[in-house]
C-alpha positions as CSV (number, residue, x, y, z in Angstrom):
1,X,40.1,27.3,179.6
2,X,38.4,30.1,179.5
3,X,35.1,30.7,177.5
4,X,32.8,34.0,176.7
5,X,29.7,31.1,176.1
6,X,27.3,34.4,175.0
7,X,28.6,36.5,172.1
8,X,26.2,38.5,169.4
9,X,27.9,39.1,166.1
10,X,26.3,41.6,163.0
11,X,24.1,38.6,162.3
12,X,21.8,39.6,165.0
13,X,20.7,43.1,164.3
14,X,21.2,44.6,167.0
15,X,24.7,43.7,167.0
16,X,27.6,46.2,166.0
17,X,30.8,43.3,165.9
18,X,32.0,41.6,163.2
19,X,33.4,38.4,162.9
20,X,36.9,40.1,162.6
21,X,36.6,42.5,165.1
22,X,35.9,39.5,167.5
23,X,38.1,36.8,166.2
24,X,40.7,39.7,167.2
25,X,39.5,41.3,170.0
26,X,38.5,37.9,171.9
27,X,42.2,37.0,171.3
28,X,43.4,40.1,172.3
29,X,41.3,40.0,175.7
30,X,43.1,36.4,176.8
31,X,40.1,34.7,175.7
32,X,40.8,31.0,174.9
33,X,37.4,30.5,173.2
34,X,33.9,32.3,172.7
35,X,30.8,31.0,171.8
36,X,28.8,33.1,168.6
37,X,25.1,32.8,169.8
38,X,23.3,34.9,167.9
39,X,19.4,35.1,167.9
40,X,17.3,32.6,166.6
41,X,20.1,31.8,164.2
42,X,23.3,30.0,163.6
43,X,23.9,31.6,159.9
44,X,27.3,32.2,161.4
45,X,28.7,28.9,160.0
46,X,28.0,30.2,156.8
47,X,30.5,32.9,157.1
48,X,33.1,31.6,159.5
49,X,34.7,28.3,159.7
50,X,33.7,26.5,163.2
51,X,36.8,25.5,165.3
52,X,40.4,26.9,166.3
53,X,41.2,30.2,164.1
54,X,44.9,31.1,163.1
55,X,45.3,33.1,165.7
56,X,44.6,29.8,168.4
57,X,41.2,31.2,169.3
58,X,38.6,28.6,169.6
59,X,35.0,29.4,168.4
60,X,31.7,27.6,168.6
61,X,28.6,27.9,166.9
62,X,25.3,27.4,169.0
63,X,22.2,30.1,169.4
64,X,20.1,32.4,171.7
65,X,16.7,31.2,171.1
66,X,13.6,33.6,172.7
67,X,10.7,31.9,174.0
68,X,8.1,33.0,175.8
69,X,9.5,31.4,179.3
70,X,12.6,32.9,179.0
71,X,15.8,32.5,176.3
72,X,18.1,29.9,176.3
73,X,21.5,29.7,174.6
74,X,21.5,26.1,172.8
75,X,24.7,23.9,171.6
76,X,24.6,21.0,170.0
77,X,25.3,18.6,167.3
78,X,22.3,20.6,165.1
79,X,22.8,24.1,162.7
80,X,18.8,24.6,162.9
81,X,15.7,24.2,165.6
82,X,12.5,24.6,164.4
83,X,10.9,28.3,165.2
84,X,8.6,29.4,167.8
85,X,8.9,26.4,169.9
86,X,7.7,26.4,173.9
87,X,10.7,26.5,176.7
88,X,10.0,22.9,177.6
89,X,9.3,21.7,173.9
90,X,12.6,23.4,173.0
91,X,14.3,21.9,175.7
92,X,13.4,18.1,175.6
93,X,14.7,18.8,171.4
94,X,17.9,20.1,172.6
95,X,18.5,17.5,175.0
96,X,16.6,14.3,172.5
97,X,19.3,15.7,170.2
98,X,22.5,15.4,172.3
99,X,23.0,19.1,172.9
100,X,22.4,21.0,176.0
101,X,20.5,24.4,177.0
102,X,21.7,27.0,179.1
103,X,19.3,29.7,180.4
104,X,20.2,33.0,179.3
105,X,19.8,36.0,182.0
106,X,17.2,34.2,183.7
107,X,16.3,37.3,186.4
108,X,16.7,40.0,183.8
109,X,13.7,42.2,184.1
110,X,11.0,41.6,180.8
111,X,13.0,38.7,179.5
112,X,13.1,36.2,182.6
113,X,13.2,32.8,183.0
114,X,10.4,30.5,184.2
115,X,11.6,29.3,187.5
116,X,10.0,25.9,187.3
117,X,12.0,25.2,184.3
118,X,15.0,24.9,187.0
119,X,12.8,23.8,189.6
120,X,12.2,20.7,187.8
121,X,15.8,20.3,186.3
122,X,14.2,20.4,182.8
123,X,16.9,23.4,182.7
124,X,20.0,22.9,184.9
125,X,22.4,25.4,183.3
126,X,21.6,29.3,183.7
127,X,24.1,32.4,183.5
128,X,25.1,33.1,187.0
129,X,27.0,36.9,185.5
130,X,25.6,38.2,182.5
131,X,28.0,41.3,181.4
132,X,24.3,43.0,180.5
133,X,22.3,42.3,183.6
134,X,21.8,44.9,186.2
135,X,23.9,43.3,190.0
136,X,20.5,42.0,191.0
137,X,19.3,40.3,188.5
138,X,23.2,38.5,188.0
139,X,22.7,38.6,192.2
140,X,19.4,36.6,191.8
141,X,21.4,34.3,189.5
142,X,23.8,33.1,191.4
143,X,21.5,32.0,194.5
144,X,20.5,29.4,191.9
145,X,22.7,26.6,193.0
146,X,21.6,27.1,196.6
147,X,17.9,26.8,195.8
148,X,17.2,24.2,193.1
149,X,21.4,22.5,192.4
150,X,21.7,24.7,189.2
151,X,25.2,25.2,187.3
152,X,26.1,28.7,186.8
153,X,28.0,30.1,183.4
154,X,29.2,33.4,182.6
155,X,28.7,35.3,179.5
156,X,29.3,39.0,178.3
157,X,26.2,39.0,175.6
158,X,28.5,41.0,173.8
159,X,27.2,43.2,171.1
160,X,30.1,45.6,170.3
161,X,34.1,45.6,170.8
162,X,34.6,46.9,174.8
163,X,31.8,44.4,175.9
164,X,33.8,41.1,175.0
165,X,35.0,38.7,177.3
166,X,33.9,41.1,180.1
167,X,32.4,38.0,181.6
168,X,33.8,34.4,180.5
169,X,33.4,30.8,182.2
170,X,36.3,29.0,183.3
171,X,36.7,25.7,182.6
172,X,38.7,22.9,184.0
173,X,38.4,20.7,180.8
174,X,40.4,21.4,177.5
175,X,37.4,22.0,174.7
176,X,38.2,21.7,171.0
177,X,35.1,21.3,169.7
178,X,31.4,22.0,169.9
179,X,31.1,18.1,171.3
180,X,33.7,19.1,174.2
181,X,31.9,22.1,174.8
182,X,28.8,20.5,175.4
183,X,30.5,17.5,177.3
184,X,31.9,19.9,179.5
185,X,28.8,21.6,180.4
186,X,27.0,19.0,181.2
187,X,29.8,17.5,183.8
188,X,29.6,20.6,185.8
189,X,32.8,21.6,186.1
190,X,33.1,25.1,185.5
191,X,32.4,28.4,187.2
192,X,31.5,32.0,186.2
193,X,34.1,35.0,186.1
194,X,33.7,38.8,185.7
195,X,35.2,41.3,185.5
196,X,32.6,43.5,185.9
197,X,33.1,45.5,189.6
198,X,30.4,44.1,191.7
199,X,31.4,40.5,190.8
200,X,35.0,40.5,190.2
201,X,35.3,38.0,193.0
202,X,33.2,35.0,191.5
203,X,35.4,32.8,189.9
């Protein structure tokens, strides 16, 4: 299968797609699934009903949540987190709760990720290809697995129409729900793909 795990709708302000425009234009782009993370907020199931649409599109519900060691997209079996919580205090509620965390353009310039946070494994997830990231940060990314066993993702971190699915992971693993989603990503099996010029070749 083949997921865009980081999508902003108009729930995040600074987001110009709507939950139409997406539900559409994800199908459209030979998406099987995307994942609505939208910051600090999963208001989205308020407005959209959680599962496979009637066009056979699969969405998710889970977050982007901004801390001060970095932001981390979060899916699990919860609609809210408590605010301004600390990377590792976010983390251990994530994972206390069943869920799992994924760090969100770790090497992007002003909005990094700690690096002890995958040192330590507290974080074992992070973007590899991130459809907003400048190659090196997404370069810097993808060394991950080499230096500390991390998983690598793909996302677009859409925020308008020609930015979805530019970036999408590929799974092994039917998903049909946010459970399988988060079963899936914690097994590891799964890889990154772009395509975005510089790494069209990760798969």
């Amino acid at each position: 299968m083949r997921l865009d795990l980081h999508v902003h709708t108009t729930l995040s302000a600074c987001s110009q797609l709507d939950l139409d425009q997406l539900v559409a234009g994800a199908a459209a782009r030979g998406l099987d699934g995307v994942c609505i993370t939208d910051h600090d907020t999963m208001a989205v199931r308020h407005h959209l009903r959680e599962g496979r649409q009637v066009n056979g599109l699969y969405v998710f519900f889970g977050m982007e949540y901004a801390t001060r060691q970095g932001d981390f997209l979060i899916f699990g079996p919860f609609e809210e987190i408590a605010a301004d919580l600390s990377a590792p205090d976010l983390l251990r509620q994530v994972h206390g709760a069943g869920g799992v965390a994924v760090a969100a353009h770790p090497y992007r310039p002003g909005r990094s990720t700690s690096e002890g946070l995958l040192q330590n494994g507290l974080c074992s997830i992070a973007e590899g290809i991130n459809g907003r990231n400048g190659a090196a940060a997404n370069e810097q990314a993808m060394d991950l697995p080499a230096r500390f066993g991390t998983h690598l993702v793909g996302g677009s971190d859409a925020h308008s129409l020609p930015e979805l699915g530019r970036v999408a992971t590929h799974f092994l693993t039917e998903i049909s729900s946010r459970a399988d989603l988060v079963t899936a990503l914690k097994s590891g099996r799964y890889a990154p793909h772009s395509s975005l010029a510089s790494h069209a070749l990760c798969a």
